[in-house]
C-alpha positions, 0 to 999 in steps of 0.5 A, a space after each residue: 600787691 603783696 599776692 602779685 609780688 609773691 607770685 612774680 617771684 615764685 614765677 621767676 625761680 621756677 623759670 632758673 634751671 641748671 642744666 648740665 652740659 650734653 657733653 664733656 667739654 673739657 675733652 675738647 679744651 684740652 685737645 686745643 690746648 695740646 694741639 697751640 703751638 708753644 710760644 717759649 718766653 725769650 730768656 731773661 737775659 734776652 729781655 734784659 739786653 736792651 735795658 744793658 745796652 742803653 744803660 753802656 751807652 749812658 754811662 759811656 756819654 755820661 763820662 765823655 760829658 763829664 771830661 768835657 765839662 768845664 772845670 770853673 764854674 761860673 760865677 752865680 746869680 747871686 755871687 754878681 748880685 753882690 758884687 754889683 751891691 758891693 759897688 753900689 755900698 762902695 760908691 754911696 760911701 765914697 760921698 761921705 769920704 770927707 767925714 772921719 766917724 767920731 770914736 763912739 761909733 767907729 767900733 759900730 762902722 768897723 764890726 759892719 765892715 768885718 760883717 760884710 767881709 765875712 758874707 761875701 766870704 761866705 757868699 763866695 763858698 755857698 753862692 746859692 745861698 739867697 739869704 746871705 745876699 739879704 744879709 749883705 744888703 742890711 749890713 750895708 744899709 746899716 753901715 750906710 745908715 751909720 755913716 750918714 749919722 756920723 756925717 751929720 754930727 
C-alpha cells in the first residue's frame, strides 16, 4: 500500500505547473481602471448634514416637551402606598382609643410614633424608595402590636 501510496503522490505533483500568463494583464487592468468614471465620495459635511438635521429637530422638541411638562409630579406608587397604610394604622389604633398606655411603655409608643414620622418625611423626599414603605409598615405593626399589649394590662 505504501508503493500505491508513493506513486499516487508523485503522480500528483507531476500533474502541478506554473504557467505563466500569454500576456501582461496588468496593461489591460490599468486601461480599465483609467477609462471608469470617477465617483468623487460627497464631502463630509454633506454625510453629516442629515444626522445635524434630526439632531436640530430633536433638540427643538425636546425643549418644547420640556416647557410643556407639568411642574408637579404626581404622587408615586409608593408615596399612596403609605398613605392608605398610614389610614389603616390610624383606623386600628383608633379601637384602642379608650386605653391610656401605662408609663414603662409610653417611651416605646412615642419613639414609634416619631419613627413613622420621620419615614413618611422621608417617603415624601425619595418617593421611590421601596424600602422605606417596608419599614413604615413594621413600625406600625410594632406600634400596634405595642398597643394591644398596653391595652390588655
Amino acid at each position: 500500500m505504501t508503493n500505491q501510496d508513493d506513486s499516487l503522490r508523485w503522480r500528483l505533483r507531476g500533474l502541478r505547473q506554473d504557467t505563466p500568463p500569454q500576456r501582461d494583464l496588468w496593461l489591460g487592468i490599468a486601461d480599465r481602471i483609467a477609462m471608469a468614471p470617477q465617483v468623487s465620495e460627497p464631502s463630509r459635511s454633506r454625510r453629516l448634514a442629515p444626522w445635524t438635521v434630526a439632531a436640530s429637530v430633536l433638540l427643538a422638541v425636546g425643549l418644547v416637551w420640556q416647557k410643556q411638562a407639568p411642574p408637579e409630579i404626581e404622587e408615586s406608587l409608593f408615596q399612596r402606598e403609605a398613605m392608605a397604610l398610614t389610614r389603616e394604622y390610624q383606623g386600628a389604633l383608633a379601637q384602642f382609643g379608650g386605653t391610656e398606655a401605662p408609663p414603662e411603655l409610653a417611651p416605646a409608643l412615642d419613639a414609634l410614633d416619631r419613627s413613622a414620622a420621620q419615614i413618611r418625611t422621608a417617603i415624601d423626599t425619595d418617593p421611590n424608595a421601596r424600602f422605606l414603605l417596608d419599614q413604615l409598615r413594621r413600625t406600625y405593626a410594632r406600634r400596634l402590636a405595642l398597643s394591644q399589649r398596653a391595652a390588655m394590662t
